[in-house]
Wavefront OBJ file of the C-alpha trace (Angstrom):
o trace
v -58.795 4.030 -34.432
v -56.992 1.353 -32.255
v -54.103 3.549 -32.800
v -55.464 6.753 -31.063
v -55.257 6.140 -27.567
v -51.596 5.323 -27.789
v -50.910 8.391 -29.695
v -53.075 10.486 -26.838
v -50.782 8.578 -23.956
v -47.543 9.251 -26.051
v -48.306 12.894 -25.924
v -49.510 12.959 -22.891
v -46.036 11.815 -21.832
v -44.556 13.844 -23.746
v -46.204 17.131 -22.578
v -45.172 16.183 -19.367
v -41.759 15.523 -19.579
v -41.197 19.165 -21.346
v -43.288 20.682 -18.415
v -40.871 18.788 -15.375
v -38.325 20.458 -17.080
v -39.428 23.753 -17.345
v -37.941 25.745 -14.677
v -40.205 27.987 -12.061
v -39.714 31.068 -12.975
v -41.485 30.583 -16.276
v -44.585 30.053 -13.893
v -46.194 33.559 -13.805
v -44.249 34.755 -17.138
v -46.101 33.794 -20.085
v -43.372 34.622 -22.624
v -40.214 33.239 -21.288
v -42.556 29.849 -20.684
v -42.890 29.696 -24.547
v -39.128 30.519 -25.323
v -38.536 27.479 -22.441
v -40.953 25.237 -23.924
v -39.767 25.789 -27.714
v -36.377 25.135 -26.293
v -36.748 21.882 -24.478
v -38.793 20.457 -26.851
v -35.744 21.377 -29.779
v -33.105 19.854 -26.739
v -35.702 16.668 -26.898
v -35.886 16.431 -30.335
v -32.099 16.210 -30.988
v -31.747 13.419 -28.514
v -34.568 11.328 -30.228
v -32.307 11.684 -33.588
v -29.499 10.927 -32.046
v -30.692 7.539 -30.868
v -32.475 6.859 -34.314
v -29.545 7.732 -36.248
v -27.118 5.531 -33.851
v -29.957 2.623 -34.829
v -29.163 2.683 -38.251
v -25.821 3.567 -37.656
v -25.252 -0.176 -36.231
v -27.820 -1.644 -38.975
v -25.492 -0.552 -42.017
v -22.247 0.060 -40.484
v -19.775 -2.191 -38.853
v -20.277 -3.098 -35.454
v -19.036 0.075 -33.143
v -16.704 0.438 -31.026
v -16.859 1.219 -27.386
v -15.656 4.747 -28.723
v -18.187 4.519 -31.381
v -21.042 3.786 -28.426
v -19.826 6.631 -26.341
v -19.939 9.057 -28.642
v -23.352 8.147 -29.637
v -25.020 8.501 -26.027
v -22.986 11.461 -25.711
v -24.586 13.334 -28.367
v -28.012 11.988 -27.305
v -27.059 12.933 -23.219
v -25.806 16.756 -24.403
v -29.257 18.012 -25.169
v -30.733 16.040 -21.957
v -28.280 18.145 -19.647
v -29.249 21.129 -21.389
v -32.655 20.838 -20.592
v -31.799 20.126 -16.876
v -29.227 23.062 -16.950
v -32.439 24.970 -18.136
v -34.945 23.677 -15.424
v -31.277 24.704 -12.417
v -30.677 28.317 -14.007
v -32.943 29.201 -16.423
v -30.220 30.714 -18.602
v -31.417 29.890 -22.377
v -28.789 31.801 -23.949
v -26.020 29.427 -21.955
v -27.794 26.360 -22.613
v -28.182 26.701 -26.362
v -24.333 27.548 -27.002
v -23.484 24.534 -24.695
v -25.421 22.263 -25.925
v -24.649 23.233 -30.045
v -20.736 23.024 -28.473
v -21.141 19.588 -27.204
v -22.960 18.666 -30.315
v -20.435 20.134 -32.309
v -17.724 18.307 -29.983
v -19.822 15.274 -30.893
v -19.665 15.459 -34.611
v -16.230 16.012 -34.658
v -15.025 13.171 -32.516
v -17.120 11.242 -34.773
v -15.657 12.623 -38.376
v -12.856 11.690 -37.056
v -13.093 7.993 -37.366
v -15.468 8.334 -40.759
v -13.172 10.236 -43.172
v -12.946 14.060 -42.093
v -14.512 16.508 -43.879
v -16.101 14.036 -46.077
v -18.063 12.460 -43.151
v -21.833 11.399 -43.517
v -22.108 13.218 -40.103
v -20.851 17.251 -41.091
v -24.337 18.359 -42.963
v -25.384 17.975 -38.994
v -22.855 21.196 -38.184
v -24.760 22.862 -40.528
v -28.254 21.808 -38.868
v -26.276 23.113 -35.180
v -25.863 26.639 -37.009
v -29.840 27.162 -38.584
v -30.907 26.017 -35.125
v -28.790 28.620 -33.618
v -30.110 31.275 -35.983
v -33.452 30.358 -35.830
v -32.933 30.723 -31.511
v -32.749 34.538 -32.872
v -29.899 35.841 -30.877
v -26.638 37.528 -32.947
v -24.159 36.618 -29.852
v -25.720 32.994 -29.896
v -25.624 32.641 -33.770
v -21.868 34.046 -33.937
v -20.897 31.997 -31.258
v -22.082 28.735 -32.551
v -20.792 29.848 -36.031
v -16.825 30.208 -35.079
v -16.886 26.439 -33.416
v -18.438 25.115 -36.489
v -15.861 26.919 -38.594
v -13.206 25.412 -36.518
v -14.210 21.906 -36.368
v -14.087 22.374 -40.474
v -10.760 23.722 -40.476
v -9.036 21.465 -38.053
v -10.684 18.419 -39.868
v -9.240 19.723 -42.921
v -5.959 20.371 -41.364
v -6.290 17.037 -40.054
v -7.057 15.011 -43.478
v -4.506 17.144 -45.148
v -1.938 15.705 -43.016
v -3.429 11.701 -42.845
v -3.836 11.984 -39.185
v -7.631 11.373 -39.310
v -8.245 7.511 -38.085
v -9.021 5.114 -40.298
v -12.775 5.234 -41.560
v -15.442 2.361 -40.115
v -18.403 2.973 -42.713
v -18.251 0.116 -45.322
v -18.580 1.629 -48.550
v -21.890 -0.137 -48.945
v -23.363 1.751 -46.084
v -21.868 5.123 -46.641
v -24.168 6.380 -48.875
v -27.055 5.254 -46.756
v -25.382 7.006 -43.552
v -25.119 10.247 -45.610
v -28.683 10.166 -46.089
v -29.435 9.844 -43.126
v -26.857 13.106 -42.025
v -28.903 14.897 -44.569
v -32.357 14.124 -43.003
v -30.422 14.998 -39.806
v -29.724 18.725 -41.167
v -33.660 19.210 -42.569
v -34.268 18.092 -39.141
v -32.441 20.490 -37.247
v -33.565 22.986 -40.149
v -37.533 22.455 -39.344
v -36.457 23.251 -35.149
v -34.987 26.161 -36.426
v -38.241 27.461 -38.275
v -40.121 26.267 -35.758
v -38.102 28.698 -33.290
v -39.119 31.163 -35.891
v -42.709 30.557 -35.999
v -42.834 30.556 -31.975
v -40.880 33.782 -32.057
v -43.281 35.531 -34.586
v -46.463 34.000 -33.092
v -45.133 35.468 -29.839
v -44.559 38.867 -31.249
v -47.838 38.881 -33.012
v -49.370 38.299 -29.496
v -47.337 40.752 -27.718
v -48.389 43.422 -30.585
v -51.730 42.445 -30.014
v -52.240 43.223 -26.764
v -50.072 45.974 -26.732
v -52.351 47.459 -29.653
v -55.554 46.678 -27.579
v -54.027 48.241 -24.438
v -53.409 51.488 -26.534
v -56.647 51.543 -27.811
v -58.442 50.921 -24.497
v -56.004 53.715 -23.180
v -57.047 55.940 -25.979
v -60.546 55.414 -25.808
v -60.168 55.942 -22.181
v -58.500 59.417 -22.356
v -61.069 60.525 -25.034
v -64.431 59.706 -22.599
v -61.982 61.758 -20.147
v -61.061 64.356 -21.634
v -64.665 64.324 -22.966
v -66.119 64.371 -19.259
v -63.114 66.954 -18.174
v -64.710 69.282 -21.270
v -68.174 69.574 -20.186
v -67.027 69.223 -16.571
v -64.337 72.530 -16.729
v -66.534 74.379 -19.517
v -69.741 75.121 -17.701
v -68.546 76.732 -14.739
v -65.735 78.405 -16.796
v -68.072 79.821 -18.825
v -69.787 80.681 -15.842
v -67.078 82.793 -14.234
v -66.733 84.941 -17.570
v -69.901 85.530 -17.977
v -70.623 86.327 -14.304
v -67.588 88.173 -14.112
v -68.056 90.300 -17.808
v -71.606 91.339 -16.141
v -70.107 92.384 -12.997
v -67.852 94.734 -15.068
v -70.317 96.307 -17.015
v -71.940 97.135 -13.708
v -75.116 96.887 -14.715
v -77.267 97.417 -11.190
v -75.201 99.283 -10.113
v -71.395 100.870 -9.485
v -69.136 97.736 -7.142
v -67.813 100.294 -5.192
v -63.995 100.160 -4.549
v -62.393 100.489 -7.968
v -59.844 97.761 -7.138
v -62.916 95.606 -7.234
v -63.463 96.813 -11.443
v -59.726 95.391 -11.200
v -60.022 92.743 -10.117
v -63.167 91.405 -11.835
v -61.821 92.000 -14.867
v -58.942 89.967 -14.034
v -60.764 87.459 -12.967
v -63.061 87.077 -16.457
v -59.064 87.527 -18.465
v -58.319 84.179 -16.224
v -61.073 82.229 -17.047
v -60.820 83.146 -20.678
v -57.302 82.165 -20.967
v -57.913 78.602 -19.246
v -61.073 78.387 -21.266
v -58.624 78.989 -24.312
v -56.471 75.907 -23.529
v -59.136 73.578 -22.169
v -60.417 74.150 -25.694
v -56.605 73.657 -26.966
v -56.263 70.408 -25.239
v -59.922 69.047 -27.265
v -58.760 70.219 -30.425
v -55.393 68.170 -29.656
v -57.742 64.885 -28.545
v -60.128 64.872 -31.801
v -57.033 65.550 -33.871
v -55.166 62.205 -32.523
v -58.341 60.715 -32.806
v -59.404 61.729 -36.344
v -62.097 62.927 -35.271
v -62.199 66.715 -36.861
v -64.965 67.039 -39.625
v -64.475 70.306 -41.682
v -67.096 72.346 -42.773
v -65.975 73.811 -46.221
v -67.482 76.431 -48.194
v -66.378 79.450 -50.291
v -64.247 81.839 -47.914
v -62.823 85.124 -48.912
v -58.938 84.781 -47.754
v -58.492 88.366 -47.045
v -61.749 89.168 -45.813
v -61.259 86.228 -43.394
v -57.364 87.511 -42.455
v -59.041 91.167 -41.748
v -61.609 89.603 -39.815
v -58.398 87.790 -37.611
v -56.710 90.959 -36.880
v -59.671 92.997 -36.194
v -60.252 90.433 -33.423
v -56.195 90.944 -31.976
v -56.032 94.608 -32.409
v -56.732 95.353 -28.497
v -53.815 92.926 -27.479
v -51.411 94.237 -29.968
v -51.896 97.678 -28.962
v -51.200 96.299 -25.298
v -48.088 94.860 -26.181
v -47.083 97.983 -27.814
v -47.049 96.509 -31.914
v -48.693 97.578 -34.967
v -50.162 95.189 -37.222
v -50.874 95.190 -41.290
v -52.805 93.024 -43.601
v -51.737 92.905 -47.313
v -53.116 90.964 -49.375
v -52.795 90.840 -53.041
v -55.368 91.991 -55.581
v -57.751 89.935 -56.927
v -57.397 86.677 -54.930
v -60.034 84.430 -55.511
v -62.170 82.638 -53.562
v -60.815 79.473 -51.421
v -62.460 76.103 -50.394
v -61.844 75.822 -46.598
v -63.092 75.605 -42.781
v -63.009 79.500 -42.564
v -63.486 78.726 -38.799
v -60.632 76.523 -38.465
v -58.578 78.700 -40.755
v -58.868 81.835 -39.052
v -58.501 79.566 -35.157
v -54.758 78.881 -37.157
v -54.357 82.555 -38.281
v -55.179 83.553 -34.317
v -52.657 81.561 -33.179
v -49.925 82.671 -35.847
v -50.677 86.160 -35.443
v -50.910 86.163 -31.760
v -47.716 84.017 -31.757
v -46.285 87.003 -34.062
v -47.630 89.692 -30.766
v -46.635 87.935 -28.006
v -43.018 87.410 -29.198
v -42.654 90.835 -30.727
v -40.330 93.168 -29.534
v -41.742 96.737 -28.682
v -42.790 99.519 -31.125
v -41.999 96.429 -34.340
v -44.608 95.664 -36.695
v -46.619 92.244 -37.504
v -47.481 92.187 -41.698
v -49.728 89.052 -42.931
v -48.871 88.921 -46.603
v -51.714 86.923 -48.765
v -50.499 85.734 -52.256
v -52.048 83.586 -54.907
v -50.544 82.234 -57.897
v -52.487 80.063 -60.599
v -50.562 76.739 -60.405
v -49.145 76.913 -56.850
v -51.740 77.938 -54.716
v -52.209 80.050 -51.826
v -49.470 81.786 -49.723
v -50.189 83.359 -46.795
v -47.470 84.443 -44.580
v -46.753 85.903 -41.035
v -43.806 87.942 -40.251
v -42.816 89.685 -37.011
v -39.264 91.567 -35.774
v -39.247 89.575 -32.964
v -36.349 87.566 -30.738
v -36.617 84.765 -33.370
v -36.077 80.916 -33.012
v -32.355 79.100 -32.844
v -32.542 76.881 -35.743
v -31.728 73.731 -33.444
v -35.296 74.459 -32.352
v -37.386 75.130 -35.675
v -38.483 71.362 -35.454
v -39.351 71.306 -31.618
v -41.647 74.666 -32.260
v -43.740 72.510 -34.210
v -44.243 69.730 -31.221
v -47.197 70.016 -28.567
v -46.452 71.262 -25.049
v -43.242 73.062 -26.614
v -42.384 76.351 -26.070
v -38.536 78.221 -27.177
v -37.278 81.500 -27.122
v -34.584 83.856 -25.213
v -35.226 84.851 -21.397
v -34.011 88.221 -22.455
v -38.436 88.770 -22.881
v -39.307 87.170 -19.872
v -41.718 84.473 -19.825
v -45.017 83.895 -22.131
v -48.927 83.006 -21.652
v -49.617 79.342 -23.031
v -48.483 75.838 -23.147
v -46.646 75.182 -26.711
v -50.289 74.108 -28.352
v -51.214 76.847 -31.591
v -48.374 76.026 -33.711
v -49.073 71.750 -33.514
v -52.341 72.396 -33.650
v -52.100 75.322 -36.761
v -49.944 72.775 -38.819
v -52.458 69.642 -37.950
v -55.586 71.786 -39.183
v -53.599 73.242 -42.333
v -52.796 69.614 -43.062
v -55.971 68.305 -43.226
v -56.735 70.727 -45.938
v -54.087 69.469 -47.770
v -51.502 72.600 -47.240
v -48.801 72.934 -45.631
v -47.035 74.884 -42.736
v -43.003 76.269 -42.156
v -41.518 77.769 -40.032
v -38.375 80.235 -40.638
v -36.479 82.244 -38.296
v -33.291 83.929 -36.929
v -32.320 84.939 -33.427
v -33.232 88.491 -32.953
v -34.020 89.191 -36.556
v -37.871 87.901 -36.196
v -39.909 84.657 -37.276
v -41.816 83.673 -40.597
v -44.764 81.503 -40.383
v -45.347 80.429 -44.215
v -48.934 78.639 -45.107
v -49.689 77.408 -48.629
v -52.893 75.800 -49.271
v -53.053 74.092 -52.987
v -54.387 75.193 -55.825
v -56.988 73.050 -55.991
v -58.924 74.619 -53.534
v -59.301 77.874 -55.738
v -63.144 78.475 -55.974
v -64.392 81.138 -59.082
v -66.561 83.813 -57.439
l 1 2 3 4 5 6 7 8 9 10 11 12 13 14 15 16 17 18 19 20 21 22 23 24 25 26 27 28 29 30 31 32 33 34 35 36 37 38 39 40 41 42 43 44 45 46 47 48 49 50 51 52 53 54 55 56 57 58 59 60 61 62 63 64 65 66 67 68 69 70 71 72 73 74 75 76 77 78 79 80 81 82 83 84 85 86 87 88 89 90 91 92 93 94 95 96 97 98 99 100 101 102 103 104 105 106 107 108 109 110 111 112 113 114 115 116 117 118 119 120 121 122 123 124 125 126 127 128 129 130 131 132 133 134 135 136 137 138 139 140 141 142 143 144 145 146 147 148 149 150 151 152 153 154 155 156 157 158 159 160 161 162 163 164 165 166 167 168 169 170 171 172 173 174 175 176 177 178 179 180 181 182 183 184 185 186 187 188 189 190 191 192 193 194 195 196 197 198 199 200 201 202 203 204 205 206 207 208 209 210 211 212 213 214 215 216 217 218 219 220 221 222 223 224 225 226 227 228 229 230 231 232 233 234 235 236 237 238 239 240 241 242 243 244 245 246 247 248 249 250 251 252 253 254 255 256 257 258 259 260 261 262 263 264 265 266 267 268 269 270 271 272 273 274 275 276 277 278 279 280 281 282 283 284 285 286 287 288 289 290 291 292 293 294 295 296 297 298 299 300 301 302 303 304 305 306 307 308 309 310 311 312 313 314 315 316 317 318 319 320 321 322 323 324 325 326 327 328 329 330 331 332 333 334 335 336 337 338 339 340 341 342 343 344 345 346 347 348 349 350 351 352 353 354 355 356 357 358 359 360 361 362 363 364 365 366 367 368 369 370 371 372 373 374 375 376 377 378 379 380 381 382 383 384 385 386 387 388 389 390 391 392 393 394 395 396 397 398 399 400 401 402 403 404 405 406 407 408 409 410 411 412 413 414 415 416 417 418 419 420 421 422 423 424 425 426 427 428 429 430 431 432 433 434 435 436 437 438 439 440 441 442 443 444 445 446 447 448 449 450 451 452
């Protein structure tokens, strides 16, 4: 208990020592302040050793030499002018290979007066290399790593040819000293982990706000898009309705005929933006996970005729004839008919709008008891370079050739069409060839046969 309050003042002191030397910048940036303080309190560290090891240095050895003393305070000094180079320039990188270079500079001048390689003081080159590592930067690491390798080799070079000086450790004491070196390197090993920790705690806490900010961002963009839905939909739906009764001229003839024209243009319009502002929440509760299906028995061809049916008016615009052939006998499948046939719209009207004139759309349906369901789209249209097949399948993508001028949409159906085959476990390619057409394959597994 008497104890405590001394312990409270020493690291009170201490605290503030690392914080005089922290430089300003590290003020308003929370990271860099930790990298600082982890640094300066390693720099602090070292010098404390230094002096204890000098202590025991004089206890067992001979008495030192003036050389001896100044080589000492040197080593304790380095990591003190690091710390001020630190608070001047706040260059870590700089400070860390200057200070492990002095160190190292240190060591060496003292191996040489306590037998070379053999020295009680080289496990301490080793502790200058872990510390470097643990700092976490290659350049640092490598740089650190070449002086200690040439301190080893020119002491060895040295020893080889007796020009070391004459070793002042009493054999008594040398063991004693070595120890000591030894504690040195698990010294320098623990500020080397504990740059580790510091770096990983920092990372965690980076990742964790960085996870928190995406999922405020996404939950933001979801009540958004949300508010956008309701907020676009209503009047949208509006305007075609409106528009579609106007048409029909039901009280009554509009008068001009460029006014039938135009009406009807103007319900196509807000159909086709209704038709992506749906797109874009389909895109938004997939990212979300957020799409329940509602599975039941479906007949697969019934369900495919049911898709054409609905695109017959726009192929016979566009001037292309479409077929549905399904196998006999296919049995029953297990899926979200009306997500399934929202994928087969977009495939097949894919298969239209990218068809060349007077060509022909099939949808193929195959089953096969082991491998599932196949059902596949094939138009004669201006195809897909294969350097694109895998940006097709992105949102907000669209690819094709100019020679067919431009086309209605925003690069949505086929990310969407692969997302909802996906979640019912199947699985969507795409195959093509410049000017020879496009294949849109879907397989759904076999599991989801259903015995009618």
């Amino acid at each position: 208990m008497l104890t405590s309050p001394f312990i409270s003042l020493v690291l009170k002191a201490w605290n503030r020592i690392i914080s005089w030397f922290l430089p300003a910048s590290t003020t308003n940036n929370a990271p860099f302040r930790r990298v600082c303080i982890a640094v300066v309190q390693s720099l602090l560290l070292i010098t404390v050793l230094t002096l204890v090891v000098m202590v025991f240095y004089v206890l067992f050895g001979k008495s030192p030499s003036l050389l001896e003393v100044s080589l000492f305070f040197g080593g304790a000094s380095i990591p003190v002018l690091g710390c001020l180079l630190i608070r001047q320039t706040a260059n870590i990188d700089s400070v860390v290979i200057l200070t492990n270079a002095g160190g190292v500079a240190a060591v060496f001048s003292f191996a040489l007066v306590t037998n070379g390689i053999m020295s009680p003081s080289m496990p301490i080159l080793f502790g200058f290399l872990f510390m470097a590592a643990g700092y976490g930067k290659g350049l640092v690491t490598a740089v650190v790593l070449a002086m200690n390798v040439s301190a080893v080799c020119f002491l060895y070079l040295l020893g080889e040819n007796d020009l070391l000086f004459s070793n002042r450790i009493p054999p008594e004491s040398e063991t004693v000293l070595r120890l000591l070196g030894i504690l040195a390197l698990a010294a320098f090993t623990s500020i080397s982990l504990y740059f580790r920790a510091n770096a990983w705690r920092g990372h965690r806490r980076r990742l964790a706000r960085a996870v928190a900010q995406a999922r405020n961002a996404n939950s933001a963009k979801s009540q958004f898009v949300a508010s956008m839905s309701h907020e676009l939909r209503t009047p949208l739906n509006a305007i075609i309705g409106f528009s579609a009764f106007m048409k029909s001229e039901v009280y009554g003839p509009l008068g001009h005929e460029k006014y039938t024209e135009y009406v009807g243009d103007v319900e196509k319009s807000g159909r086709h933006l209704l038709d992506l502002v749906n797109e874009v929440l389909d895109i938004s509760a997939i990212e979300a996970n957020q799409i329940d299906l509602a599975e039941n028995e479906v007949d697969l061809a019934e369900l495919l005729h049911a898709t054409v049916r609905m695109l017959l008016e726009r192929a016979a615009r566009a001037g292309v004839t479409l077929l549905v052939e399904p196998d006999d006998n296919i049995p029953l499948v297990y899926i979200d008919g009306t997500r399934m046939k929202q994928v087969f719209l977009n495939l097949v009207g894919n298969a239209i709008k990218f068809s060349k004139l007077d060509t022909t759309v099939s949808v193929r349906v195959h089953y096969a008891v082991g491998k599932g369901f196949e059902i596949l789209v094939e138009d004669q249209g201006i195809g897909i370079e294969a350097s694109d097949l895998e940006r097709v399948m992105k949102p907000f993508v669209q690819v094709g050739s100019n020679n067919y001028g431009s086309h209605e949409g925003v690069g949505l159906g086929l990310y969407i069409s692969r997302q909802l085959v996906e979640l019912h476990s199947g699985t969507l390619i795409v195959e093509s060839e410049p000017g020879q057409g496009t294949s849109v394959i879907v397989t759904l597994p076999d599991s989801r046969k259903r015995v009618s």
